[in-house]
C-alpha positions as CSV (number, residue, x, y, z in Angstrom):
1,X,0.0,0.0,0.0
2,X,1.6,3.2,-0.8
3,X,1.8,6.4,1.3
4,X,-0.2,9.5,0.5
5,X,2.2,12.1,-0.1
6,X,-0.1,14.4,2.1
7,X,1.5,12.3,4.9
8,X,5.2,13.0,4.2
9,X,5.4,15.5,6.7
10,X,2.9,14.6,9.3
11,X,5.7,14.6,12.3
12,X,6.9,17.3,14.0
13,X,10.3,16.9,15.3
14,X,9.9,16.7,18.8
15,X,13.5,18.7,19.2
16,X,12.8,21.3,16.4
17,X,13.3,23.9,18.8
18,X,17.0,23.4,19.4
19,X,17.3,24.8,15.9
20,X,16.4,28.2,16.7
21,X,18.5,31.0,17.5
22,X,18.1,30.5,21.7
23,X,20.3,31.1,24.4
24,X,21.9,27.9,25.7
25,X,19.3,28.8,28.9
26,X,16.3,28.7,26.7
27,X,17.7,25.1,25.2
28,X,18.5,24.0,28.1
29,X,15.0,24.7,29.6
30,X,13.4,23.1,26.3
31,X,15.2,19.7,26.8
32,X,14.3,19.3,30.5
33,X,10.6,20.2,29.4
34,X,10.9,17.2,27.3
35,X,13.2,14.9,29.8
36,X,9.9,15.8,32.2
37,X,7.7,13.7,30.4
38,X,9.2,10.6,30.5
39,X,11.3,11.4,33.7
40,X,8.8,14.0,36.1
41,X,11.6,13.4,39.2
42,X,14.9,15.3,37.2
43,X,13.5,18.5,38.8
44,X,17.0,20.6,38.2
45,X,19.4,20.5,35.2
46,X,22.4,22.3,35.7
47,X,26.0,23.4,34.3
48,X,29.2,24.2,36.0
49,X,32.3,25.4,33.9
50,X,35.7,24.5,34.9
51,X,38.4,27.6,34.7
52,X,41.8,26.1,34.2
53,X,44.1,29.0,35.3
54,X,42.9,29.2,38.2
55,X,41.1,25.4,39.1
56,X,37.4,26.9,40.1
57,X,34.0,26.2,39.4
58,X,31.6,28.4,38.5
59,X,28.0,28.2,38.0
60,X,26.6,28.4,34.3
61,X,23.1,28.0,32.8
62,X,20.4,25.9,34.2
63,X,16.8,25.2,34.4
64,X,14.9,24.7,37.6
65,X,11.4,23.8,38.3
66,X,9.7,27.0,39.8
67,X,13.3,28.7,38.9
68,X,14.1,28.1,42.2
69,X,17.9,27.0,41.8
70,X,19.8,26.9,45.3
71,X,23.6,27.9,43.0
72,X,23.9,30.9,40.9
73,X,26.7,34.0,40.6
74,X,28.6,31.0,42.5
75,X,32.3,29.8,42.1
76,X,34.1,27.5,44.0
77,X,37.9,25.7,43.8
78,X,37.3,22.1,42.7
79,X,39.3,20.9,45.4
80,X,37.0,22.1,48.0
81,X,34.7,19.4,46.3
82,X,36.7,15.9,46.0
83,X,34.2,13.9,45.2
84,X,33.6,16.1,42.3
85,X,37.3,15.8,41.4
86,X,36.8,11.7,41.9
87,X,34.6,12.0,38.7
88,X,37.4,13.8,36.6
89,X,39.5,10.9,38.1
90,X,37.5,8.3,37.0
91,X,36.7,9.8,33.6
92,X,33.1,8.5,34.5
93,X,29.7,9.7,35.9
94,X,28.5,9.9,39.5
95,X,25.0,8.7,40.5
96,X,24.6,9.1,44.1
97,X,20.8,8.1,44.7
98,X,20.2,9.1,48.4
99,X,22.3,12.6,48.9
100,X,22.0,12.4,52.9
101,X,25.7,10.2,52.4
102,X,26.7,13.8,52.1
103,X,25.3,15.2,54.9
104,X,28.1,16.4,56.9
105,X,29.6,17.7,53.8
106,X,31.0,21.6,54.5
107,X,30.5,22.5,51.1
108,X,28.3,25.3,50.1
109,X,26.9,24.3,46.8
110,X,26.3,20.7,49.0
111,X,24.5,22.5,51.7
112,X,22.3,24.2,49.6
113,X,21.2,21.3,47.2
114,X,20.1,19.7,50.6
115,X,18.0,23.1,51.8
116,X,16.1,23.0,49.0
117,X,14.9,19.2,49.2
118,X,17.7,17.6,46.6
119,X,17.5,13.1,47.6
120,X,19.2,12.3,44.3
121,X,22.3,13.8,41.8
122,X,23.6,12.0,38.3
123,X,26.4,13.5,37.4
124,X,28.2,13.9,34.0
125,X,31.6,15.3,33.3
126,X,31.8,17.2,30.2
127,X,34.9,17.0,28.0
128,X,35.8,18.7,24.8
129,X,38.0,16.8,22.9
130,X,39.5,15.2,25.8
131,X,39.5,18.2,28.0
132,X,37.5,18.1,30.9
133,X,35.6,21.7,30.5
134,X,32.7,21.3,33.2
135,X,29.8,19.2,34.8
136,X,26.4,19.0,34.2
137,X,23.8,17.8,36.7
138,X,20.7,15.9,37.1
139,X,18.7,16.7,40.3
140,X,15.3,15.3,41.9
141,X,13.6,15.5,45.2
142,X,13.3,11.8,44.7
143,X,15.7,9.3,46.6
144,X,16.8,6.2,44.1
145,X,14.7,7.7,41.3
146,X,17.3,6.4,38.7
147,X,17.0,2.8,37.4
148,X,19.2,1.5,34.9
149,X,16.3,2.3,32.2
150,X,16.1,6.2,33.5
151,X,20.1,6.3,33.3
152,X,20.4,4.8,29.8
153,X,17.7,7.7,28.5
154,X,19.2,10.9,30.4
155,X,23.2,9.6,28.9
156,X,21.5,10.4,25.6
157,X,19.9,13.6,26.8
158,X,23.1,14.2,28.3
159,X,25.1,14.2,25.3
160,X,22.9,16.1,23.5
161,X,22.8,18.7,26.1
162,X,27.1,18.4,26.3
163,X,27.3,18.7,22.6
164,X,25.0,22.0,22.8
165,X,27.7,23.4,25.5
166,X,30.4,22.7,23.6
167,X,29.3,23.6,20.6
168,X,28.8,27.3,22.6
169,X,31.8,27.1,24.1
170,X,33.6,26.1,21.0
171,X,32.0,29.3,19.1
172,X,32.8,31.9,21.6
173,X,36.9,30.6,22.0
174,X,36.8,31.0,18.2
175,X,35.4,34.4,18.5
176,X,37.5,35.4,21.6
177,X,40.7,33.9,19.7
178,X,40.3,35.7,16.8
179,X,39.6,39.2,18.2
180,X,42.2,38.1,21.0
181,X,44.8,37.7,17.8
182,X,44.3,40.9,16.5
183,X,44.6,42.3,19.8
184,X,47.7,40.9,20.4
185,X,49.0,42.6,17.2
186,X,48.3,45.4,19.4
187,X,50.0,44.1,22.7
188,X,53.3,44.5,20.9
189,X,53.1,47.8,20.1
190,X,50.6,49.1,23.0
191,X,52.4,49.9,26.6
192,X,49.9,47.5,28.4
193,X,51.5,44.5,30.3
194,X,51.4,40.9,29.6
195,X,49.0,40.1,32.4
196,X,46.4,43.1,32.1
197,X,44.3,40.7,30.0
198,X,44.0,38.2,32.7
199,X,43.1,40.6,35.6
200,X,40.7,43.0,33.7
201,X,38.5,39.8,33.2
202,X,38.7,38.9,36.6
203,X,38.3,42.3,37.8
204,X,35.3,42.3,35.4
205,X,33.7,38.8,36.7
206,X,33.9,40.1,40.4
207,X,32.1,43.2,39.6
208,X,29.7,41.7,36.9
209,X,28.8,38.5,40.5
210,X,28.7,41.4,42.8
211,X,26.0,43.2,40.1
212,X,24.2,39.9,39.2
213,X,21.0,40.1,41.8
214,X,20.4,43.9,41.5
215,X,21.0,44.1,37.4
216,X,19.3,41.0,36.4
217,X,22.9,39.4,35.0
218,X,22.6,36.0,34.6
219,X,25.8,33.6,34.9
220,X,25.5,33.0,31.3
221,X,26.2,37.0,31.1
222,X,28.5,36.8,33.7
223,X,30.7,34.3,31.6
224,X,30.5,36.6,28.6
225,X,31.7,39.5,30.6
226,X,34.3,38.2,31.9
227,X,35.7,36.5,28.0
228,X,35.1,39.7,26.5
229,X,35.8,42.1,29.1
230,X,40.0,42.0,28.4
231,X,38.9,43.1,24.6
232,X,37.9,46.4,25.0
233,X,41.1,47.8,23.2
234,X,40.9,45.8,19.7
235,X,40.3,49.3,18.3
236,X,44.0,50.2,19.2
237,X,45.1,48.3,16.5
238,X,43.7,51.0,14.1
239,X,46.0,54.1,16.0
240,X,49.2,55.2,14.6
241,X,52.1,54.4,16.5
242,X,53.2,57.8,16.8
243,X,49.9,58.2,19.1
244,X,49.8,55.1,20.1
245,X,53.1,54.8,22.1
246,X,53.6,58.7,22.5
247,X,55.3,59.1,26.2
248,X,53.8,62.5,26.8
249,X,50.3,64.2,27.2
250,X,48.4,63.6,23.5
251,X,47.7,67.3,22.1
252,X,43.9,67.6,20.8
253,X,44.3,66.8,17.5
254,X,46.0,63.5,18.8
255,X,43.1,62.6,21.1
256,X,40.3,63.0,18.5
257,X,42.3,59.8,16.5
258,X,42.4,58.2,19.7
259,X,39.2,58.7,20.2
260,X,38.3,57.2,17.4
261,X,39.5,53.0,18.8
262,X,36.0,52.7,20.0
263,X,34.4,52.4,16.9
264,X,37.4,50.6,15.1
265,X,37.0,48.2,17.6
266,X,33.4,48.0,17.3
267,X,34.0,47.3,13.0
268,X,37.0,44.8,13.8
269,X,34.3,42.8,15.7
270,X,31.8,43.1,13.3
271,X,34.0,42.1,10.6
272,X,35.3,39.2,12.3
273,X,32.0,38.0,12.9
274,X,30.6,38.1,9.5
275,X,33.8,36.3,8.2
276,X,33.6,33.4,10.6
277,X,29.6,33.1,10.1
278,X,29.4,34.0,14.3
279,X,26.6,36.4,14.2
280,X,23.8,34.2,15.3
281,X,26.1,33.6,18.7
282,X,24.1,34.5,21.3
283,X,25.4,37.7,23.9
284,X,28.0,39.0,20.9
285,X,26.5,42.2,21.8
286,X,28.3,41.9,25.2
287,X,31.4,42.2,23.2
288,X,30.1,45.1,20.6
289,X,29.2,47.1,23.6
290,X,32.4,46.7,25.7
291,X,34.0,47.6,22.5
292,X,32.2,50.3,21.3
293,X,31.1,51.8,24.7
294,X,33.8,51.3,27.3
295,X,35.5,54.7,27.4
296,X,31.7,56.6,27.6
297,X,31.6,58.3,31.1
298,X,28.3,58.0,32.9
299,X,27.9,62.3,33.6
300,X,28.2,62.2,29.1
301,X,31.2,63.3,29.3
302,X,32.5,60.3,27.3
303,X,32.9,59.1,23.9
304,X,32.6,58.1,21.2
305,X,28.8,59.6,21.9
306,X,28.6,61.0,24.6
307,X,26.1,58.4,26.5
308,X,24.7,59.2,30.1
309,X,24.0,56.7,33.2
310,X,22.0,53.5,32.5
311,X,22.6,54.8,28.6
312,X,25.7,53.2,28.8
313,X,25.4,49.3,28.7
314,X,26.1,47.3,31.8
315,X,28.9,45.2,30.3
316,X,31.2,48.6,29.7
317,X,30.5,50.1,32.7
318,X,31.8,46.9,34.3
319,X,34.6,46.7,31.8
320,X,35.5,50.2,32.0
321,X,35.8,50.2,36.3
322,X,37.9,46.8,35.6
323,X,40.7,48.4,32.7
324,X,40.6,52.2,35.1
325,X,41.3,50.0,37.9
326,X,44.3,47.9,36.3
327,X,45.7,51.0,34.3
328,X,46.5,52.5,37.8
329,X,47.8,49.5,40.0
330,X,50.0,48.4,37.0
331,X,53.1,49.6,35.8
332,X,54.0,51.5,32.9
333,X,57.0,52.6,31.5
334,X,55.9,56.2,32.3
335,X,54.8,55.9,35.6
336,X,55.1,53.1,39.1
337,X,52.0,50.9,40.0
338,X,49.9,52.8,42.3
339,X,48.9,50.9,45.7
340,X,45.3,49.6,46.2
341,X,44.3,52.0,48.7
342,X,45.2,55.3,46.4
343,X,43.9,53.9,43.1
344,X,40.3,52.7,45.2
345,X,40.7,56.4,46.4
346,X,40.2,57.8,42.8
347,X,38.0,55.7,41.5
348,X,35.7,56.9,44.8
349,X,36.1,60.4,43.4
350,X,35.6,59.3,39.2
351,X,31.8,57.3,40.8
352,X,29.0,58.8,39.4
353,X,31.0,61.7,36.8
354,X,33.4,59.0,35.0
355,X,32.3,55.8,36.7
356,X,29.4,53.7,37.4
357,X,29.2,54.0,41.1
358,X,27.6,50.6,41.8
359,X,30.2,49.1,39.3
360,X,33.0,50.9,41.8
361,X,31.5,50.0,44.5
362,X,31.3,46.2,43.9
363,X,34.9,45.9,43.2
364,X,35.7,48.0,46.2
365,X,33.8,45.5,48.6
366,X,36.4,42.7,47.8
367,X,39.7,44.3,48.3
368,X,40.8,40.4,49.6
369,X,39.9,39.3,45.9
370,X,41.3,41.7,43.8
371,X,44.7,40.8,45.8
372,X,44.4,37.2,44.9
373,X,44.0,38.5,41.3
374,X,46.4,40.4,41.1
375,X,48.9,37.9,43.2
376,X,47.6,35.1,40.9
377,X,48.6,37.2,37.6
378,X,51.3,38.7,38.6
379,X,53.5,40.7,35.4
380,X,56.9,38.8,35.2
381,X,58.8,42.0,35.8
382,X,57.3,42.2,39.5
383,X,58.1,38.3,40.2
């Protein structure tokens, strides 16, 4: 009996969604709709990234029934979680079906899976060819809700939802890396040290957690912040080196070219991603605005035009607090670091003419932090 070709295209592709131009969140919420139906106990997905240079945790996406989830804006050294470093060990999931063998565990993310009801955790390392990048978790408020038939559907969820990640991740380094190649072409004829890349992004993170409740910015955000923060400068590459590494005060004429890096920036990025097919990647406009916006001054005093207060994206107020800050307490070949306390001193002065005050005021509640930053990238001069 042959088919009526009016039912060629009957189905709908139950995962059409994952198609569409979504932030990993969105997805992420889409597939643990569907896991729902067959598996109404997996009451939490989640994803933590892994940070290599500096061996922490660090909460990512996830999707929570009720969007109650007990970890967000929260980082942690894997070490202070060994049985989380077992599974890296292992190369191999965790299933713990009854999470009270944790019980007198000291860890926070521990503590508060168990306020919020948590029995049971499956647990998936995430690598990227090879390299272990992260962990996603299963939650339910079920103890031993996972049978050997549950476990053999959410590995295949699992890797779809690990291929998604990576597939985010993989876009964004590509992104990052090219931008971060062009500004490196600029590193070697800029006066900035080796390190200021690493510390404005961590500078950037701590302000951009400190932000996250009162400004709405999600860890997703957070994460995009902090890659993109360190590329504010791309522009530079555009500026003569007469102006460029000019000792001395610029005169006016100088200043309006080097006023002009904003917007170079904001065409290098543009350019970049139309040529590597990136501009369907999600929170790019994190990186435009850093770009483009960074040096505008939240009294309009600023440029390149001349924005005012909550005019100014969050992302370059953070990143702009972040470079101010790094610019002063490093050293240049025209002038010595300046010590914590006088540099937190003017940026008190630059909040709310120059600076975002809540953006200075974040970093300046965590003077213990931005020492372990700046211990932890260290320029190789001051070793």
């Amino acid at each position: 009996m042959s088919q009526p070709k009016e039912d060629l295209f009957t189905h709908q592709d139950t995962l059409a969604r994952l198609h569409e131009d979504l932030p990993l969140s969105d997805k992420l919420s889409f597939i643990h709709q569907i896991i729902l139906q067959d598996c109404p106990f997996i009451n939490r997905l989640a994803i933590a990234l892994y940070d290599e240079q500096t061996d922490i945790l660090k909460t990512y996406a996830h999707s929570t029934e009720g969007d109650d989830n007990p970890v967000v804006t929260y980082e942690a050294p894997l070490d202070a979680a060994p049985s989380l470093r077992e599974i890296i060990e292992q190369r191999r999931p965790r299933l713990v079906q009854d999470l009270d063998i944790f019980a007198q565990g000291t860890n926070v993310h521990t503590k508060r899976i168990a306020a919020k009801g948590y029995k049971a955790s499956y647990t998936m390392p995430l690598y990227q060819s090879g390299a272990f990048v992260g962990f996603l978790f299963f939650n339910s408020f079920e103890s031993h809700p996972f049978t050997s038939a549950v476990l053999r559907q959410i590995d295949i969820y699992g890797h779809l939802i690990a291929l998604m990640v990576i597939n985010e991740l993989a876009a964004i380094r590509t992104l990052v890396a090219a931008v971060q190649a062009t500004r490196s072409m600029t590193h070697y004829r800029d006066i900035e040290t080796g390190k200021h890349i690493d510390r404005t992004a961590h500078y950037a993170r701590l302000i951009a957690r400190e932000l996250a409740a009162d400004y709405n910015i999600s860890d997703e955000q957070i994460e995009h912040i902090f890659l993109f923060s360190p590329l504010h400068d791309v522009g530079k590459i555009g500026i003569p080196d007469s102006i460029l590494r000019k000792p001395g005060k610029l005169n006016d004429e100088e200043f309006d070219i080097m006023k002009t890096h904003p917007g170079k920036g904001r065409e290098i990025i543009d350019a970049i991603l139309e040529d590597f097919s990136l501009y369907a990647l999600n929170y790019v406009n994190i990186m435009r605005n850093i770009a483009e916006y960074h040096h505008e001054a939240v009294d309009g005093s600023g440029y390149p035009k001349g924005l005012k207060g909550n005019e100014i994206p969050i992302e370059a107020r953070i990143s702009a607090v972040a470079d101010v800050f790094d610019a002063l307490t490093s050293r240049r070949a025209y002038k010595v670091p300046w010590s914590n306390e006088k540099a937190f001193a003017l940026l008190r002065e630059l909040s709310n003419t120059k600076l975002d005050r809540d953006c200075v005021d974040a970093l300046l509640r965590n003077p213990d932090k931005i020492l372990e930053i700046q211990q932890r990238f260290r320029d190789e001069e001051a070793v």
